[in-house]
C-alpha positions as CSV (number, residue, x, y, z in Angstrom):
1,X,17.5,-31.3,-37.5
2,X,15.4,-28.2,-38.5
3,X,17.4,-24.9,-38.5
4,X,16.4,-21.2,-38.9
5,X,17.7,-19.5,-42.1
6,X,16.1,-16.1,-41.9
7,X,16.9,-13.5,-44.6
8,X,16.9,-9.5,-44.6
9,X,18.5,-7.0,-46.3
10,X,19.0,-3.1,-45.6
11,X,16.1,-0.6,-47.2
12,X,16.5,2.7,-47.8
13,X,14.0,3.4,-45.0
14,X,16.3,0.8,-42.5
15,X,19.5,3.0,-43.2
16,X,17.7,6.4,-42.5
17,X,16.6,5.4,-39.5
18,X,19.7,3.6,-38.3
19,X,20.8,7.9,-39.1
20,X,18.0,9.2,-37.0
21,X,18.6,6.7,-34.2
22,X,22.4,7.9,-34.1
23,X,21.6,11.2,-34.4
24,X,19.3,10.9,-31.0
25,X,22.2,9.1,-29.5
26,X,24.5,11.8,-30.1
27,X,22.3,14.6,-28.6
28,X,21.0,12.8,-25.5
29,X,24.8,11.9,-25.0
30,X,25.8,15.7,-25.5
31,X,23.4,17.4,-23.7
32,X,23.7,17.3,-20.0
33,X,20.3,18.0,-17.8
34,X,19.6,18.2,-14.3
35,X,20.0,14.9,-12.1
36,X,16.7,15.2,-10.2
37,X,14.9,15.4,-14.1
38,X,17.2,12.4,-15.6
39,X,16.2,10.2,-12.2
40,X,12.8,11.2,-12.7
41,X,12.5,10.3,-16.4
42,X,14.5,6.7,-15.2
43,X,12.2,6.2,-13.0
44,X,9.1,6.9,-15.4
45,X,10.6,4.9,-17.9
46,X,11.3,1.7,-15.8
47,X,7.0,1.8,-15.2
48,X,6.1,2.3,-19.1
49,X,8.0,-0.4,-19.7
50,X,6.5,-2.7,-17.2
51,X,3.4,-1.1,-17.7
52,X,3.2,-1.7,-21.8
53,X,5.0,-4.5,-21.9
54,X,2.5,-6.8,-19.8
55,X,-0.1,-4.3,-21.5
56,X,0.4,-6.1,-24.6
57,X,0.3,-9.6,-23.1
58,X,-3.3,-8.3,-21.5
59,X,-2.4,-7.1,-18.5
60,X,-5.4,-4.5,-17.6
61,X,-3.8,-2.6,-14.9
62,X,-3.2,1.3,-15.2
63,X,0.2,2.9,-15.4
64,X,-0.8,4.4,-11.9
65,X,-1.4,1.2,-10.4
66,X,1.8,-0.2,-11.8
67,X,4.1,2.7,-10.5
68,X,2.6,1.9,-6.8
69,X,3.1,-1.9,-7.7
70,X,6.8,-1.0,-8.2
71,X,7.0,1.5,-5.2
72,X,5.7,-1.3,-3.1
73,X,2.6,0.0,-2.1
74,X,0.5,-2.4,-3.8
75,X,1.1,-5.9,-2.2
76,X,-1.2,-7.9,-3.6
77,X,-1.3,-11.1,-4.7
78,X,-3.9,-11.1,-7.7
79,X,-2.4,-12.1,-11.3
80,X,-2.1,-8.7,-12.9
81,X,-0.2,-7.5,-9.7
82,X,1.7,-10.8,-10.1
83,X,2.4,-10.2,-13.6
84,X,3.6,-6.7,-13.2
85,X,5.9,-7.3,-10.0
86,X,7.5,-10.3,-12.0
87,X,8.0,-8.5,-14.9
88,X,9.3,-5.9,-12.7
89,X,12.1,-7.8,-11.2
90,X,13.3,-9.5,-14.7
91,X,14.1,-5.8,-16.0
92,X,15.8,-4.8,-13.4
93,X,17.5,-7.9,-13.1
94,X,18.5,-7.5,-17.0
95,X,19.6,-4.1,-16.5
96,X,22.0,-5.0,-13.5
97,X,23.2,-7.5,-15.8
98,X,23.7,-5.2,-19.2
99,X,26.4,-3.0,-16.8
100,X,28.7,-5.9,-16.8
101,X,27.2,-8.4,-19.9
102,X,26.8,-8.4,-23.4
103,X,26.1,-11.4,-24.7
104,X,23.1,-13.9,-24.0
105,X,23.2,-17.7,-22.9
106,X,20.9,-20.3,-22.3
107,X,21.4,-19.6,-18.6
108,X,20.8,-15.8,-19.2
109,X,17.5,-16.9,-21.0
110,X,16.3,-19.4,-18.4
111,X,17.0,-16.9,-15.2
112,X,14.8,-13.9,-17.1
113,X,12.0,-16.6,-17.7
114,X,11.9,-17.6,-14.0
115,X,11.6,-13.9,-13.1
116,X,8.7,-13.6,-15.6
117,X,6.6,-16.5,-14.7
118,X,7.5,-15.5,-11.0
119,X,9.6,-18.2,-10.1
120,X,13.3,-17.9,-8.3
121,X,16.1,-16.4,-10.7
122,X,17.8,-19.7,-10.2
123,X,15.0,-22.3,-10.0
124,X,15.1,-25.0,-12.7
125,X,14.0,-24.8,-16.2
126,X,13.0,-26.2,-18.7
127,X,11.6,-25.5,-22.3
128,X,8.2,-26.4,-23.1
129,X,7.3,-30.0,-23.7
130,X,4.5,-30.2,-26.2
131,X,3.2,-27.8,-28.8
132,X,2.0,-24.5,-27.4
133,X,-0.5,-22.8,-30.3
134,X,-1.5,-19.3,-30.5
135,X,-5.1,-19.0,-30.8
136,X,-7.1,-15.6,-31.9
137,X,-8.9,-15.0,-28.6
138,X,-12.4,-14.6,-30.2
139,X,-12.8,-16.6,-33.1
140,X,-10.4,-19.6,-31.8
141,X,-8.5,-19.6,-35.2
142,X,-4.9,-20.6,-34.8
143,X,-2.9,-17.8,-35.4
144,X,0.8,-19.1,-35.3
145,X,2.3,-22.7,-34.3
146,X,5.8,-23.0,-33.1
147,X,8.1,-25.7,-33.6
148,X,8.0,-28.9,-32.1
149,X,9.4,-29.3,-28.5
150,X,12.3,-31.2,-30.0
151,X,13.8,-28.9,-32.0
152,X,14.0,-25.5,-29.6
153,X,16.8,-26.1,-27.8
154,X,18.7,-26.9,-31.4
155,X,16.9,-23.6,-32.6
156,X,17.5,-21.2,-29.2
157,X,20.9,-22.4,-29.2
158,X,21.4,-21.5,-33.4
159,X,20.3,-18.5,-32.2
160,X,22.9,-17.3,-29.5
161,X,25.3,-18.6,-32.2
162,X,24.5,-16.7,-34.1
163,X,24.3,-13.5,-31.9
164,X,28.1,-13.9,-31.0
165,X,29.5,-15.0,-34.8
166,X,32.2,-12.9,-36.0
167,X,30.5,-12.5,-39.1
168,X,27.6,-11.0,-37.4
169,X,29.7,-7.9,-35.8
170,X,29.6,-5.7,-38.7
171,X,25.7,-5.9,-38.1
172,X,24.1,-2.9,-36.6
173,X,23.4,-3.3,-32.9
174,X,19.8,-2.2,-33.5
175,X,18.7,-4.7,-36.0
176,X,20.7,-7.5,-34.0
177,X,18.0,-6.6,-31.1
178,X,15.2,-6.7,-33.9
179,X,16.8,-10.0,-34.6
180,X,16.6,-11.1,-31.2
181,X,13.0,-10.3,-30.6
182,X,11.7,-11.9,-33.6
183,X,13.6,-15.3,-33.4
184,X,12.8,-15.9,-29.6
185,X,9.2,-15.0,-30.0
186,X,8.9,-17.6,-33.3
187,X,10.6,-20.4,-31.5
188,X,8.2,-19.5,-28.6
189,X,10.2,-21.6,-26.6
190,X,8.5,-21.6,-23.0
191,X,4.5,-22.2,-22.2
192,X,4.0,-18.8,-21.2
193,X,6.0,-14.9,-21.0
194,X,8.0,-15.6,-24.2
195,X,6.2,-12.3,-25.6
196,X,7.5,-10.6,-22.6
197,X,10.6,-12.4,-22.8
198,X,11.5,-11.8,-26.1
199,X,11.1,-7.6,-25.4
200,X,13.2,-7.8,-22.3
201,X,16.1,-8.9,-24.3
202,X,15.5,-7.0,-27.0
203,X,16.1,-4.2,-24.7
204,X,18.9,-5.9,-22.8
205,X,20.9,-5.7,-25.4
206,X,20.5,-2.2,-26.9
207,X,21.6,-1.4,-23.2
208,X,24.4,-3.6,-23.2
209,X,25.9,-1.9,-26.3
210,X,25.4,1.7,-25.6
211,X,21.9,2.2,-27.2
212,X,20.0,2.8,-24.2
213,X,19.9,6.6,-24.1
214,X,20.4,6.7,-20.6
215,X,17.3,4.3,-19.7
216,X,15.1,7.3,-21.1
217,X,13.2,4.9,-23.8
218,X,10.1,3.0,-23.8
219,X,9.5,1.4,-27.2
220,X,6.9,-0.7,-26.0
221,X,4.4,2.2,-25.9
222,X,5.0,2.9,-29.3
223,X,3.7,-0.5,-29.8
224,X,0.6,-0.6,-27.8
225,X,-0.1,2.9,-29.9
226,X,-1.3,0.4,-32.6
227,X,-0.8,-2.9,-31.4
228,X,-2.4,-4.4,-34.6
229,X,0.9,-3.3,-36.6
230,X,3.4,-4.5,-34.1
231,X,1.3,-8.3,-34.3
232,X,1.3,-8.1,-38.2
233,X,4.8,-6.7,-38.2
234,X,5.8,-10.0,-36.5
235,X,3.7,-12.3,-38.7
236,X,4.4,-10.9,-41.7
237,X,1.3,-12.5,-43.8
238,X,3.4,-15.6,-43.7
239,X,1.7,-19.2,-43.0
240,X,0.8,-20.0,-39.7
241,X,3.1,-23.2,-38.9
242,X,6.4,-22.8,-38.2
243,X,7.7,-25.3,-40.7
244,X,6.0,-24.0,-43.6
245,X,7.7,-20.3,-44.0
246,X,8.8,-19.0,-40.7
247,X,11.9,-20.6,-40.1
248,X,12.9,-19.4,-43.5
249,X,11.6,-16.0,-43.5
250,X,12.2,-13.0,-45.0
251,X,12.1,-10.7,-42.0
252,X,13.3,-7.4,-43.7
253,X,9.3,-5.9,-43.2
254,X,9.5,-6.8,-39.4
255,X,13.0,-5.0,-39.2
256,X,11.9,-2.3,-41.0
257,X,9.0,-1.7,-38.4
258,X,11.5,-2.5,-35.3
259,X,14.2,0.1,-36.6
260,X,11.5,2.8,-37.6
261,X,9.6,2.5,-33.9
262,X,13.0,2.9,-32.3
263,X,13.9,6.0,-34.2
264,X,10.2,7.3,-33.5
265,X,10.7,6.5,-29.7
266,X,14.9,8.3,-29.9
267,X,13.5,11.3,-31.9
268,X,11.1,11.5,-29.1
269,X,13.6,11.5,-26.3
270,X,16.1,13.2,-28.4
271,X,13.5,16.1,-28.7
272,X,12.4,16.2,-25.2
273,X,16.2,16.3,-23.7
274,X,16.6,19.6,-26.0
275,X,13.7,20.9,-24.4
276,X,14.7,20.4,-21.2
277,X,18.2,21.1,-21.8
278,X,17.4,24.9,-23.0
279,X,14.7,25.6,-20.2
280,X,17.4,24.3,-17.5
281,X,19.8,26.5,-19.7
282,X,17.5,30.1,-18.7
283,X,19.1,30.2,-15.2
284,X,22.4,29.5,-14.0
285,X,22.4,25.6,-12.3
286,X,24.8,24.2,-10.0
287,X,24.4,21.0,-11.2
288,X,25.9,21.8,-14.8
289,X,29.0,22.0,-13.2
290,X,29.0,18.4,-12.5
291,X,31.2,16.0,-14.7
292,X,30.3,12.8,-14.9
293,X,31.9,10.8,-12.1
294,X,30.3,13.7,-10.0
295,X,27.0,13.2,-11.7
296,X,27.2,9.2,-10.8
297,X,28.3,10.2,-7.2
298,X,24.8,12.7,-6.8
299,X,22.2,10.1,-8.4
300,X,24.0,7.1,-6.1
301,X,23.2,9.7,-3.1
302,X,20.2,9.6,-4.3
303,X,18.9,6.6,-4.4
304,X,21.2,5.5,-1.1
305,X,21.4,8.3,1.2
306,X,25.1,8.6,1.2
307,X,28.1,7.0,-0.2
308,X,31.7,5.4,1.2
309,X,34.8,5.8,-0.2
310,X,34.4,1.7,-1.5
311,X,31.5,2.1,-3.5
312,X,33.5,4.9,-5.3
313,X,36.2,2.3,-5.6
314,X,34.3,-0.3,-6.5
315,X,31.8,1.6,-9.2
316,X,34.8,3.1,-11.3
317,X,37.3,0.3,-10.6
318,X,39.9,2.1,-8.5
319,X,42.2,1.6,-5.7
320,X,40.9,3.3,-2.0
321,X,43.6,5.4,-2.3
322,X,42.4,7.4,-5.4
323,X,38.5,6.9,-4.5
324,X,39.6,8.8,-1.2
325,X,41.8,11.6,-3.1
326,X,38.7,12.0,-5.2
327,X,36.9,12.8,-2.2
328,X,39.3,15.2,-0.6
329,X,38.9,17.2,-3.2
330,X,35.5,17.1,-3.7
331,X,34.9,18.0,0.1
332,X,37.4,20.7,-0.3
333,X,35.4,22.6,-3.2
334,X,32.3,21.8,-1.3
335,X,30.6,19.4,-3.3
336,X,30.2,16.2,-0.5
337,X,30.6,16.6,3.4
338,X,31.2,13.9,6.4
339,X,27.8,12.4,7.5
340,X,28.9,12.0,10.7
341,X,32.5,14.1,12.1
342,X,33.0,11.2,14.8
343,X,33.5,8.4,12.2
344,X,37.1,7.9,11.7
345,X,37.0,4.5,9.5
346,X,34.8,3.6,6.7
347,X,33.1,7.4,6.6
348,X,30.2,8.0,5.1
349,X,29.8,11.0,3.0
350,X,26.5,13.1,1.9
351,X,26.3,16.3,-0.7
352,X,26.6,19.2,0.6
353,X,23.5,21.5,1.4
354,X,23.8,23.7,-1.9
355,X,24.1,20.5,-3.5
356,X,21.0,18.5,-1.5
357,X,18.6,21.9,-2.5
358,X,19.3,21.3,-5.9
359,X,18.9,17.6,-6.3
360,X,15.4,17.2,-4.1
């Protein structure tokens, strides 16, 4: 029964970065900008990483064409469009998922593949049944071979072990993701998207712990910046099969490379937030009076229109009676008004018009 036993140990460059990545955390956390600008960025971020993620895999669609894929203004059915709609739909799917989840099963795994290759979350799946090679594209040289078919599920499901061991909670949630990525993308465990595959939860769960600086991240375009490093970053100079290194690799020089591009890609953000946070800061803004709940009650307006006392309820895990002396109050100081003055049950509520002028 073959087994993984990778190695890796913290560098001096691994700890400052862990810093830097913190230290990103902590200022993207503090510094509150305006709502339209954080949805905006959201929404740019969600199409780099679609866009650069299926990029990588060869996708030769433009970000351009990707954000109108995503609006749904593009509805064809050629591959790339394929591609990026699938890809599409698994990230959101993961996000919905990282609100509620933290951990990752074989079910978790299988439902993101089906999304990828474009089939139905819950349709059937399977791992590969024969050896899947990696050739070089122009000189046909094999370039890596995965295990056997035989030995992934023992391998994928070493690997979720491992994830959730007690003795593994002391490790850094950023290298855990590092972790992720490069033990899924070895045991290449599926005919086709585990490149994609292996991002998607990479990113699922620095979300799911708190390391998703507000969905303002792409690290994938960091990648396609020099796409040659992130491929030799993975591979490591070690032998091409599976069996004869890989499994028992020393991966400290591919989480060295994960950790640095992540604290390249947080300084980024980190630096950018600042920057908007001190131009929103030269006149006075009625939305930095928001507190958070408030905040989460704008962007869901937003993106829905309007909002019931329920949805309060349901989003911060309240009674109806609380979610509907929150709103009292907040239609008292002016802050969200009745839709509709006829509706006596279920009422829907909108922001205000000081509120609305700000927001569009």
């Amino acid at each position: 029964m073959e087994k993984m036993n990778i190695k890796w140990n913290y560098t001096n460059k691994i700890v400052n970065d862990l810093l830097k990545i913190n230290r990103a955390r902590e200022i993207v956390d503090l510094l509150e900008i305006p709502v339209s600008v954080e949805e905006e960025i959201k929404k740019e971020t969600i199409a780099k990483r679609v866009h650069y993620s299926t990029k990588i895999e060869g996708n030769s669609l433009d970000l351009n064409t990707v954000k109108k894929i995503i609006e749904n203004t593009n509805n064809s059915h050629e591959r790339n469009v394929l591609e990026v709609r699938n890809y599409y739909n698994a990230l959101m799917y993961l996000n919905k998922e990282a609100d509620t989840n933290n951990s990752i099963t074989e079910d978790l795994i299988f439902k993101v593949h089906n999304l990828v290759i474009g089939k139905n979350l819950n349709a059937k799946a399977t791992y590969r049944d024969g050896q899947n090679i990696v050739e070089d594209s122009l000189t046909k040289q094999i370039v890596y071979m995965p295990p056997e078919a035989k030995d992934i599920k023992i391998l994928i499901n070493q690997m979720i072990k491992e994830f959730d061991n007690k003795t593994s909670k002391d490790i850094p949630i950023p290298i855990k993701a590092g972790i992720i990525e490069y033990e899924f993308v070895t045991i290449h465990p599926f005919w086709d998207g585990n490149g994609r595959t292996s991002r998607l939860l990479a990113n699922y769960i620095l979300k799911a712990y708190g390391y998703d600086l507000k969905g303002f991240y792409v690290m994938e375009e960091f990648y396609d910046k020099n796409i040659n490093d992130y491929y030799n970053s993975l591979q490591m100079g070690l032998h091409h099969n599976f069996y004869f290194g890989r499994k028992d690799a020393d991966i400290t020089e591919w989480l060295e490379y994960f950790i640095s591009t992540m604290a390249n890609t947080f300084e980024a953000v980190g630096n950018r937030v600042k920057e908007i946070y001190l131009n929103s800061k030269e006149e006075v803004n009625i939305l930095d009076t928001l507190d958070k709940r408030e905040r989460w009650i704008a962007n869901y307006i937003l993106n829905n229109g309007k909002i019931k006392a329920k949805d309060i309820a349901s989003h911060f895990k309240i009674n109806l009676d609380t979610a509907n002396n929150w709103i009292k109050e907040w239609v008292n100081r002016g802050f969200l008004v009745r839709e509709n003055d006829k509706q006596i049950r279920n009422v829907d509520y909108i922001l205000t018009e000081k509120y609305q002028q700000k927001i569009k």
